[in-house]
C-alpha positions in Angstrom: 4.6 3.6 -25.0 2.4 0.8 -23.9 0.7 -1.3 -26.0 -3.2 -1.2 -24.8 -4.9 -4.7 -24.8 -7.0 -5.1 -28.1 -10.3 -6.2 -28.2 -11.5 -9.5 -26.1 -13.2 -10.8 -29.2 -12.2 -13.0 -31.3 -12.6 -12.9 -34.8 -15.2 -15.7 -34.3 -16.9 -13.6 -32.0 -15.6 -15.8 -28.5 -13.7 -14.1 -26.2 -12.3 -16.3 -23.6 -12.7 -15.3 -19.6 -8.8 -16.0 -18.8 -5.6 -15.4 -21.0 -2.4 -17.1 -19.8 0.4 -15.1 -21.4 4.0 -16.6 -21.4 7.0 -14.8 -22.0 9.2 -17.1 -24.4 13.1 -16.9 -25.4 14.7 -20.5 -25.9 12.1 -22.4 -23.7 11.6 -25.3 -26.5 11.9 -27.9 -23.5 9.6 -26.4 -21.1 7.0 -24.7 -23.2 5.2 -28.3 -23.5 5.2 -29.2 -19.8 3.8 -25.3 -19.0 1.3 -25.7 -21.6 0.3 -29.2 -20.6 0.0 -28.0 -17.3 -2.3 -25.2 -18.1 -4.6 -27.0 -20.1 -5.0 -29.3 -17.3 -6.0 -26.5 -14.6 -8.1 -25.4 -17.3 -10.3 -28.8 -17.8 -10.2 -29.9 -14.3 -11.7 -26.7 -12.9 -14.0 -26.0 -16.4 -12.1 -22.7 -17.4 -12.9 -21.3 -20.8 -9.0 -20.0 -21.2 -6.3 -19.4 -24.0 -3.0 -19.6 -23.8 -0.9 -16.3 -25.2 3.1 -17.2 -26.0 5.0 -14.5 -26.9 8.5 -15.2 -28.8 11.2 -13.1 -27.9 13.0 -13.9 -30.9 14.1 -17.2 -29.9 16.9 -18.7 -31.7 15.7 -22.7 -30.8 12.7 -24.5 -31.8 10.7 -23.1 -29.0 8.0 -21.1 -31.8 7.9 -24.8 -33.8 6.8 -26.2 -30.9 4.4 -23.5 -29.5 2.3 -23.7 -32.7 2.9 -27.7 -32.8 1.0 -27.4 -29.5 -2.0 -24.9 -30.9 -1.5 -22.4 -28.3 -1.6 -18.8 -30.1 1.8 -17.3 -30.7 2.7 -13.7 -31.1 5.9 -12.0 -32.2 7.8 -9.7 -30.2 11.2 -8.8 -31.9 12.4 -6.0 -29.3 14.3 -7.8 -27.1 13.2 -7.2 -23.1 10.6 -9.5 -20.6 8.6 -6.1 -20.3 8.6 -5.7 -24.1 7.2 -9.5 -24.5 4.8 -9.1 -21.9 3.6 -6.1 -23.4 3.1 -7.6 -26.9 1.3 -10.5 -25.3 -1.0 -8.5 -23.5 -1.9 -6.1 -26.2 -3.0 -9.6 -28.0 -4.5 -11.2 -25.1 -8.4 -11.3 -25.0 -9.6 -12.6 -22.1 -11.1 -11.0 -19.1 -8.5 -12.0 -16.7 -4.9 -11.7 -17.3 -2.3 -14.4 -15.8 1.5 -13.9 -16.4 3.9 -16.5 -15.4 7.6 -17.7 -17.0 7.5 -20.0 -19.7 10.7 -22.2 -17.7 8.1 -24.5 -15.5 9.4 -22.5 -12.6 5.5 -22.2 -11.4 2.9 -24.2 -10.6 -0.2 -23.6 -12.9 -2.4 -26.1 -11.0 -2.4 -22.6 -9.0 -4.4 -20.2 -11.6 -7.5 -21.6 -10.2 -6.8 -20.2 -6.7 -5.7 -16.5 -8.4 -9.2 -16.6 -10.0 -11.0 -16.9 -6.8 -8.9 -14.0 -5.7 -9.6 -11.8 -8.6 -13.3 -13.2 -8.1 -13.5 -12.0 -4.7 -13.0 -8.7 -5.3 -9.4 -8.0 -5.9 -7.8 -6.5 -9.3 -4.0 -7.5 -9.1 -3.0 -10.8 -7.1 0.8 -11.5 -7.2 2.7 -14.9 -5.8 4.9 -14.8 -3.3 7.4 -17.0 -2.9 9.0 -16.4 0.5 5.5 -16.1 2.3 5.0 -19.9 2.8 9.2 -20.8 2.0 8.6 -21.2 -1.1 12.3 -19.6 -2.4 14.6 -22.3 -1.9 15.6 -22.2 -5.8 16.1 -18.8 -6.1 19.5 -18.1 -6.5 21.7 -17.5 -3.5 22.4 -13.8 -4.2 18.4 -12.8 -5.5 16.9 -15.2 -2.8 18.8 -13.5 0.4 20.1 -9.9 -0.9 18.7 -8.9 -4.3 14.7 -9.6 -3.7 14.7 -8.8 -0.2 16.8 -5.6 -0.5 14.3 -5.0 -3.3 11.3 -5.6 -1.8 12.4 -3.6 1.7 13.2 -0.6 -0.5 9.6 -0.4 -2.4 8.2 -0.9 0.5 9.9 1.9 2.7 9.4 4.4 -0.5 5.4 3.8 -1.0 4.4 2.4 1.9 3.3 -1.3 0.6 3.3 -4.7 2.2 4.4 -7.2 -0.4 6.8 -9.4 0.7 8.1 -10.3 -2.9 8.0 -7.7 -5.3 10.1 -9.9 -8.2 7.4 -12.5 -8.7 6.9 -13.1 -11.7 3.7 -15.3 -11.4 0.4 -12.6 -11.0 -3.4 -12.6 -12.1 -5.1 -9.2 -12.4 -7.9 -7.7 -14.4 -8.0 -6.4 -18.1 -9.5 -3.2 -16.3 -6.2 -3.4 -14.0 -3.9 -3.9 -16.2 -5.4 -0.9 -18.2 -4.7 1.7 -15.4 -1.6 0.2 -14.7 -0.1 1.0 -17.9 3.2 -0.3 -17.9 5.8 0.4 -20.4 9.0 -1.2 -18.9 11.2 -3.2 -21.3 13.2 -4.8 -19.3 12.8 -7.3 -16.2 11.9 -4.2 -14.2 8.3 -4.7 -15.7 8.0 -6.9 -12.6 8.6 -4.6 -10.2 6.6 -1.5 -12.1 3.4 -3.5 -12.0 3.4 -4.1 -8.2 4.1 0.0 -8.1 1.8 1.0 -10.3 -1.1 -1.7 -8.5 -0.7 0.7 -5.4 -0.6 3.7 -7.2 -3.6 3.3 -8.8 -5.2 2.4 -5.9 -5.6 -1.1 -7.4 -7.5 -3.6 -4.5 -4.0 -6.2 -3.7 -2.8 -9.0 -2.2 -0.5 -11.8 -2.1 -1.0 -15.8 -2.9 2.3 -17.8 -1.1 3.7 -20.2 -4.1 6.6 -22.6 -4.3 9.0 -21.8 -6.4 10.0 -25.2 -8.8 13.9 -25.1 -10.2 13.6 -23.8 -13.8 14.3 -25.7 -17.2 16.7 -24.0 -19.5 18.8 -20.8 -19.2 18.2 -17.9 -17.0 18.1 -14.5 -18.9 18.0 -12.4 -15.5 20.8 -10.2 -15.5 21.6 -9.8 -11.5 23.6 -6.2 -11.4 21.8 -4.7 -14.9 18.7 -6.0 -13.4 18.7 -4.6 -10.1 20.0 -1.0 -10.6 17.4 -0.8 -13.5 14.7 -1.4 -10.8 16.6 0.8 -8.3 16.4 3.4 -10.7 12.2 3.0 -11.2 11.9 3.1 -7.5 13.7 6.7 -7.0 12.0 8.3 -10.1 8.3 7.4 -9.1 9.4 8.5 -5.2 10.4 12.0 -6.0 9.2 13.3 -3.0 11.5 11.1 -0.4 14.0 11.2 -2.8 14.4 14.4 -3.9 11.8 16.9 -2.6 12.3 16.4 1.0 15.9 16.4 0.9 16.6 19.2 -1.3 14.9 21.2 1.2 16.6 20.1 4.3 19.6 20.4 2.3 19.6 23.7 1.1 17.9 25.1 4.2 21.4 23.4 6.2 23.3 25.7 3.7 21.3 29.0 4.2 21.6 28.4 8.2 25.3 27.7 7.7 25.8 31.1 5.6 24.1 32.9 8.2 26.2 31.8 11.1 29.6 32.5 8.6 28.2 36.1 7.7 27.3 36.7 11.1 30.1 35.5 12.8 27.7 33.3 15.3 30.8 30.4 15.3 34.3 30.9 16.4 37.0 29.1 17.9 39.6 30.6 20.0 41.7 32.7 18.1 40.6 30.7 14.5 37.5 32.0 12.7 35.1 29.1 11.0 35.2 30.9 7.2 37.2 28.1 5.6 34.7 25.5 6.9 31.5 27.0 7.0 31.9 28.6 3.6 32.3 25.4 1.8 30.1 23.5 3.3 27.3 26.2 2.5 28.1 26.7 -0.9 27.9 22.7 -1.1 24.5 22.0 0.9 23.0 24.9 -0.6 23.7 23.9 -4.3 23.4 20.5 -4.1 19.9 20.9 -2.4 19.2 23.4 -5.0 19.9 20.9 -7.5 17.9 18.1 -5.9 15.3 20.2 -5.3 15.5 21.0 -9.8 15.8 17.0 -10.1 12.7 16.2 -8.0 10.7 18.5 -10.1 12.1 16.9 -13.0 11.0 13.3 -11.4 7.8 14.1 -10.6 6.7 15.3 -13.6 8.2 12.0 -15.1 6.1 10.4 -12.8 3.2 12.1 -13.6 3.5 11.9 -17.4 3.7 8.4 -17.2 2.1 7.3 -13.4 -0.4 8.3 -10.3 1.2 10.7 -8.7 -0.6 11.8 -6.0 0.9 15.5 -6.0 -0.5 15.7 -9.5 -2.6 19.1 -8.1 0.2 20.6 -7.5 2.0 20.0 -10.6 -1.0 20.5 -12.4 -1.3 24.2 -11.0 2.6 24.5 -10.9 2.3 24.3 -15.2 -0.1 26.3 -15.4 1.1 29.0 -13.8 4.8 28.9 -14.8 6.1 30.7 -17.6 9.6 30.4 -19.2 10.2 34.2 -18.6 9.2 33.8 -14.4 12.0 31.3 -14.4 14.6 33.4 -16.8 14.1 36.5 -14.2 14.5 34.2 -10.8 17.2 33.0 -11.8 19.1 36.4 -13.6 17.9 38.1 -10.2 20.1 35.6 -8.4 22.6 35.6 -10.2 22.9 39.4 -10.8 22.4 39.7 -6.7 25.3 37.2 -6.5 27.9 39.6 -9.1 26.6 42.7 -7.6 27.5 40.9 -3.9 31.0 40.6 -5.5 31.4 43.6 -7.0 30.7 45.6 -3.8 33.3 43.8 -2.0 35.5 44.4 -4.7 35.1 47.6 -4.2 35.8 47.8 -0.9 38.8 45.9 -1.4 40.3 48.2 -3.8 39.1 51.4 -1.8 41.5 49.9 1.3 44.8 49.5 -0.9 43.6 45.7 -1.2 44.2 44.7 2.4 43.4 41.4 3.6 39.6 41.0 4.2 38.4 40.0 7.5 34.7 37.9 7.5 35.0 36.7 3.4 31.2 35.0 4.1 29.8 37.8 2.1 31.8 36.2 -0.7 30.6 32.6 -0.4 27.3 33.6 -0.5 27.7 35.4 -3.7 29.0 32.5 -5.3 26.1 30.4 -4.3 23.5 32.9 -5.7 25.5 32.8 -8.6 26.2 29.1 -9.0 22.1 28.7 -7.9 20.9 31.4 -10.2 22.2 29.8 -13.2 21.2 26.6 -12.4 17.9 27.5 -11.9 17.9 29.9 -15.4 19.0 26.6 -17.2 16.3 24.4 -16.1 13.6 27.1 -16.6 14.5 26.2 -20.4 13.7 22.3 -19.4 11.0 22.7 -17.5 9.2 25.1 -20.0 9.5 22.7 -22.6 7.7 20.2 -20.0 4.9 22.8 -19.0 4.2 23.1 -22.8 2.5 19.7 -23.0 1.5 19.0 -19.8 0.0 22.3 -19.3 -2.3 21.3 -22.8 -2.9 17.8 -21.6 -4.1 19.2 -18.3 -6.4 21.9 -19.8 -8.0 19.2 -21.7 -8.7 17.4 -18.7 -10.2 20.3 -17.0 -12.8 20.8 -19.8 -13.7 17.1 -19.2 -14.2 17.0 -15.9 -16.5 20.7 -16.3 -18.4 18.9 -18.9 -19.2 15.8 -17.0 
């Protein structure tokens, strides 16, 4: 779970208006130049900031120096950038929040230009680095395939304009960061933040940066990495992914039955049953079954994100019972054997001659093969209704008593 920012003041009672968190593991060299450099934005431009480094478990000198500098140092001994981030913000005190690498990658003569931003109105500002061509020391692979392909695919899911969603360098609000609530572990806490922003209906925008070739070691892992962030991106777009596609899916199977049943498709002298039967059975389960997975993600997404089908799930919970599910999917499947056993039947009663139209059959075994999926995941998704139909009652009697 996230770790929710404690209190802004300090135990001598100041709380400072900006906290620069750094994310540290094996950064001895650069941690003095970045802190150098922040100090300096911070007396030229009168800013009453602290500077937040969280240690990763670093296995070089890099916490020696950190406290040989007096910056205030946190420990954070699950390994992950998410997981540091979110020990350093659950420390951090000030009112604003800026995250940046601890590799001198970014240029903190900058922060002053994200406070304007957050002072103007905005609650989550993120750099950019291909905005004003400021990539050219991003690797080859990230800087022309992984970020773009990225970036392109958030984009097309939720509808958002950034133009560099793996930034790492970003200024938003302690409020912000509170309904953003990431949990990520991982370097996909990038990419969750600038989802989340727009899902909460966060006020956004982008500030174009040059990106400066990094001291030390990268700990980005390009293929883990990217399918990690793939992933996030499908389970908080159920809808696209799953809802809309299941249905065409499984409505293309249906239709296809139909015409095999009906005989609606022929070929000279060659009837389509081999075909058409397959391919209903498959469209029809496999949309079934994306159809059960989108559920699944978008009460993932909801348990843990904005969804903004939330009414529906919220009535969806409250209204399904275990036992609706169990009969569904036993009257399916008891339709499907009793399909079967009529033909059976038949067969027997004609001294088993060959059968002519066999589309009768392949519907049976997809109201079978449907039916006990959808009995199985009853059993899920009741254990799923159980707390979020409780959460959701509780926030009905809120809302009737405000």
């Amino acid at each position: 779970m996230a770790q929710a920012p404690i209190s802004n003041i300090a135990a001598d009672g100041h709380s400072p208006v900006v906290s620069v968190v750094l994310p540290c593991l094996n950064e001895e060299d650069a941690l003095p130049i970045c802190v150098e450099k922040i100090r300096k934005a911070f007396a030229e431009h009168n800013i009453d900031g602290e500077i937040v480094v969280c240690d990763n478990g670093s296995t070089d000198r890099s916490v020696e120096v950190a406290e040989g500098l007096g910056v205030r140092v946190v420990h954070q001994p699950e390994r992950g950038y998410g997981n540091a981030y979110l020990k350093g913000f659950s420390e951090a005190r000030g009112k604003y929040f800026i995250m940046a690498d601890a590799d001198d990658t970014y240029d903190f003569a900058l922060i002053p230009k994200f406070l304007a931003k957050l002072n103007e109105g905005y609650d989550f500002v993120t750099g950019s680095r291909y905005s004003e061509k400021g990539s050219a020391n991003i690797t080859w692979l990230h800087r022309y395939v992984g970020n773009p392909l990225l970036t392109l695919g958030l984009n097309t899911l939720f509808g958002t304009p950034y133009t560099d969603v793996y930034c790492g360098y970003r200024a938003f609000t302690r409020e912000a960061y509170a309904r953003i609530q990431p949990v990520s572990p991982g370097m996909e806490f990038n990419l969750e933040l600038a989802i989340n922003a727009h899902l909460a209906g966060l006020k956004y925008t982008e500030i174009g940066i040059i990106l400066a070739p990094r001291i030390g070691e990268s700990k980005l892992s390009t293929f883990r990495d990217g399918w990690r962030s793939l992933r996030m991106m499908i389970l908080y777009c159920p809808n696209k992914v799953f809802i809309i596609p299941g249905i065409a899916l499984f409505a293309l199977g249906m239709l296809i039955h139909g015409v095999v049943i009906y005989g609606l498709a022929h070929q000279p002298g060659r009837h389509v049953f081999e075909i058409g039967s397959v391919a209903g059975i498959v469209l029809s389960v496999v949309g079934v079954q994306t159809l059960l997975l989108g559920l699944h993600a978008k009460t993932y997404s909801w348990s843990r994100r904005f969804d903004p089908n939330q009414n529906f799930l919220r009535k969806f919970y409250q209204t399904f019972k275990l036992e609706g599910g169990l009969f569904l999917g036993a009257s399916m499947t008891l339709a499907g054997v009793v399909i079967f056993g009529i033909m059976a039947w038949k067969w027997l009663k004609s001294g088993v001659e060959p059968m002519g139209n066999l589309g009768w059959a392949s519907f049976a075994g997809t109201m079978i093969i449907i039916g006990l999926s959808i009995t199985f995941s009853s059993v899920f998704i009741s254990a799923m209704s159980i707390t979020k139909s409780s959460e959701t009652s509780a926030i009905d009697r809120k809302s009737s008593t405000n």
